[in-house]
Structures are given as structure tokens and as C-alpha cells.
DRENBA-750901 format. One record per residue (C-alpha): residue in three letters; chain; x, y, z. Coordinates in steps of 0.25 Angstrom, whole numbers, m for minus. Each point is the difference from the previous one (the first is absolute). Example, Ala and Ser with C-alpha at 12.3 -4.5 7.8 and 13.67 -1.06 7.14 Angstrom:
% residues 2
<node><zaba>ALA</zaba><kolke>A</kolke><xx>49</xx><yy>m18</yy><zz>31</zz></node>
<node><zaba>SER</zaba><kolke>A</kolke><xx>6</xx><yy>14</yy><zz>m2</zz></node>
***
This chain:
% residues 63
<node><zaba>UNK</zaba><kolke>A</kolke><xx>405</xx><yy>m207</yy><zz>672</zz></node>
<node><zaba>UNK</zaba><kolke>A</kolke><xx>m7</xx><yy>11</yy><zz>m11</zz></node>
<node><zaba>UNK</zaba><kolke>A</kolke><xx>m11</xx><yy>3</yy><zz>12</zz></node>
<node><zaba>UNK</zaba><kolke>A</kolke><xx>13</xx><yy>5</yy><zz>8</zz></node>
<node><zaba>UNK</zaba><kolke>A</kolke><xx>4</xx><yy>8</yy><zz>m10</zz></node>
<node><zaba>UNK</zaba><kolke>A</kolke><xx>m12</xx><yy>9</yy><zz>m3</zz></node>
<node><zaba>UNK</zaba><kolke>A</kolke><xx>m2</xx><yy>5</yy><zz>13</zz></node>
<node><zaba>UNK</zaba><kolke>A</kolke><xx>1</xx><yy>16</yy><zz>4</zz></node>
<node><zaba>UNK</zaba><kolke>A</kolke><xx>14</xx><yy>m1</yy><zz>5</zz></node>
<node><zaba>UNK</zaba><kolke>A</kolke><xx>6</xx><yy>m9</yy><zz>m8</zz></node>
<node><zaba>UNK</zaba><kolke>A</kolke><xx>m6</xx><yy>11</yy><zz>m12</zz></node>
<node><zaba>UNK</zaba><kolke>A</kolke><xx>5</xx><yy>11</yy><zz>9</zz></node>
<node><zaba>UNK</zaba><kolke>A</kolke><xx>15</xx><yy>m8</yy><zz>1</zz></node>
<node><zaba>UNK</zaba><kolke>A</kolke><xx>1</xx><yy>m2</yy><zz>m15</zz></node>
<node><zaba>UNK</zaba><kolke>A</kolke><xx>m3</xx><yy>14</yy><zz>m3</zz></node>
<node><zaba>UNK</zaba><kolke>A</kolke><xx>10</xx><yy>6</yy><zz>11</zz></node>
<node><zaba>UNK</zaba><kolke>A</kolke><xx>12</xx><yy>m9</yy><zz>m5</zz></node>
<node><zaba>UNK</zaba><kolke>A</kolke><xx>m3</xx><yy>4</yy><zz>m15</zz></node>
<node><zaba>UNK</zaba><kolke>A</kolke><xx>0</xx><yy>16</yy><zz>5</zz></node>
<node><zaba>UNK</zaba><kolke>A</kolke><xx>16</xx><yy>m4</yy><zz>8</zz></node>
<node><zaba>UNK</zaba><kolke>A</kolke><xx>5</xx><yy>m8</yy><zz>m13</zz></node>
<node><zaba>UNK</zaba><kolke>A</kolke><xx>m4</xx><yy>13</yy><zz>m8</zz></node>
<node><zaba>UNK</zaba><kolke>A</kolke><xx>7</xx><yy>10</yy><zz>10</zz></node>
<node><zaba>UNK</zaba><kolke>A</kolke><xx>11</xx><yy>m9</yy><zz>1</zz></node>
<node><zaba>UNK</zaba><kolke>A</kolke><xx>1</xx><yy>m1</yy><zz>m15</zz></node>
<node><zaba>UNK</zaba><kolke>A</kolke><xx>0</xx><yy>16</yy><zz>0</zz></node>
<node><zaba>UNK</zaba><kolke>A</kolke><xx>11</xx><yy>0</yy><zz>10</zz></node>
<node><zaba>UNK</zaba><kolke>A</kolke><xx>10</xx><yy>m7</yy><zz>m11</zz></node>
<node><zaba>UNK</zaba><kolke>A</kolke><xx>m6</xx><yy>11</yy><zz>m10</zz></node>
<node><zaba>UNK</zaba><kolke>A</kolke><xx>4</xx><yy>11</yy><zz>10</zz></node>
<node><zaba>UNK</zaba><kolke>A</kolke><xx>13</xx><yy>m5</yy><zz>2</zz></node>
<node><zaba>UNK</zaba><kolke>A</kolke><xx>3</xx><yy>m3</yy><zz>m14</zz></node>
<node><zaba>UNK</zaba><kolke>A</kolke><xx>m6</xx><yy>14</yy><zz>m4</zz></node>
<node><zaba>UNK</zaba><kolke>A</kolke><xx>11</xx><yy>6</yy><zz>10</zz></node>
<node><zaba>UNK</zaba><kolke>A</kolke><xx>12</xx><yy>m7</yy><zz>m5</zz></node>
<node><zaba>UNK</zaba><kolke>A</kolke><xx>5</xx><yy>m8</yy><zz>12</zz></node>
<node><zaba>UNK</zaba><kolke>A</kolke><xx>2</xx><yy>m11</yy><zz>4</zz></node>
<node><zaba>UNK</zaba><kolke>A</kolke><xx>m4</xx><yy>m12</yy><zz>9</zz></node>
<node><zaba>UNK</zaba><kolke>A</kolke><xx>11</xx><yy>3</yy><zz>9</zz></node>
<node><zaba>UNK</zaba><kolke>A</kolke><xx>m1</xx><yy>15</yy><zz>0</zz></node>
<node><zaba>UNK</zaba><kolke>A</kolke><xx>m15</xx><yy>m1</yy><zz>4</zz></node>
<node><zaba>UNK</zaba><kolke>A</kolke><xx>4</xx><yy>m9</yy><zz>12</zz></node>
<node><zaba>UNK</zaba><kolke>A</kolke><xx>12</xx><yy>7</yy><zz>5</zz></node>
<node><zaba>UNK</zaba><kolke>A</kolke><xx>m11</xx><yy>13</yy><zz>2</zz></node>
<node><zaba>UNK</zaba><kolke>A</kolke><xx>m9</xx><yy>m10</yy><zz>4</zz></node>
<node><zaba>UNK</zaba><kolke>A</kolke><xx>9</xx><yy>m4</yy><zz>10</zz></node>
<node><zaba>UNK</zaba><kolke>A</kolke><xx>m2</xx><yy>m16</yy><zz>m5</zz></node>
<node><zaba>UNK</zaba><kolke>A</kolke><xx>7</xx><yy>m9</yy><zz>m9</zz></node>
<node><zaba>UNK</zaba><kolke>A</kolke><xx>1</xx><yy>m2</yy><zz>m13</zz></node>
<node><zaba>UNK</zaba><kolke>A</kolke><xx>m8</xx><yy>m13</yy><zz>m1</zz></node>
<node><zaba>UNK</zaba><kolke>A</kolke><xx>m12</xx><yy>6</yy><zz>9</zz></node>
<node><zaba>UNK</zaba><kolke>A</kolke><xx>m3</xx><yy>10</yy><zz>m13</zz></node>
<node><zaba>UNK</zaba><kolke>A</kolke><xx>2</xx><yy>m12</yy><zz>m9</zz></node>
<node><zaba>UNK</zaba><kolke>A</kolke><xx>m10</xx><yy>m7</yy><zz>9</zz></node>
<node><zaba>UNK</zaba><kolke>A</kolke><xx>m8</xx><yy>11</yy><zz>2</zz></node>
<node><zaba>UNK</zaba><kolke>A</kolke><xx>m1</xx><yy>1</yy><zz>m16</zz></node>
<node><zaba>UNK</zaba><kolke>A</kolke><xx>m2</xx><yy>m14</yy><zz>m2</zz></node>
<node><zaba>UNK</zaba><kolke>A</kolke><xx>m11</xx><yy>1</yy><zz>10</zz></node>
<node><zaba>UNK</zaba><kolke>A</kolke><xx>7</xx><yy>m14</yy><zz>6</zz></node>
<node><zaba>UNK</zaba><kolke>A</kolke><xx>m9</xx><yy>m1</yy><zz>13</zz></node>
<node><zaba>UNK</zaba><kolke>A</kolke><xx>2</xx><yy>m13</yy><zz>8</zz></node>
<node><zaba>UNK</zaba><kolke>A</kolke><xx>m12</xx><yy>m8</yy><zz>2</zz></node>
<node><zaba>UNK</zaba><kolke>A</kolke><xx>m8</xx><yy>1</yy><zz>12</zz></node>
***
């Protein structure tokens, strides 16, 4: 199992889901910085509110 994960793309796919989880993270801060809300983000987003939450949360379903 550990050979698995020391290969180039498994390095590779670590490194890119740390660099989502960091813009994901400064996407809460944006918000927050702008003063609104969950649900004033999605009604200009054109989503609902649990989507932002979800987006924040970086809740992904498995795959």
C-alpha cells in the first residue's frame, strides 16, 4: 500500500488537493472579509445556500 502511495501522481494529486483546500479556505475569508453571507453569495451565484456551505466545507462526495 505505501508503494502506492509514493508515486509521481499520487505526489502530484496530494499537492493539487492541498492548493483547492487553500483557495477554498480563502474563499470563506473573502466572503467573510465583504461582510455577507452564505446566502447572499449563493443568490449572486445563482445556487443555494447549502452549496456555499458545502463549497466552504470542502464536502466532496467520494469517488
Amino acid at each position: 500500500m505505501a508503494c502506492l502511495l509514493n508515486t509521481p501522481e499520487a505526489i502530484a494529486a496530494y499537492h493539487k488537493a492541498g492548493e483547492e483546500l487553500a483557495l477554498l479556505e480563502q474563499v470563506t475569508e473573502w466572503r467573510e472579509a465583504a461582510g455577507l453571507t452564505k446566502a447572499q453569495v449563493a443568490a449572486r451565484m445563482g445556487v443555494t445556500r447549502p452549496a456555499i456551505t458545502r463549497l466552504e466545507r470542502n464536502v466532496m462526495p467520494a469517488s
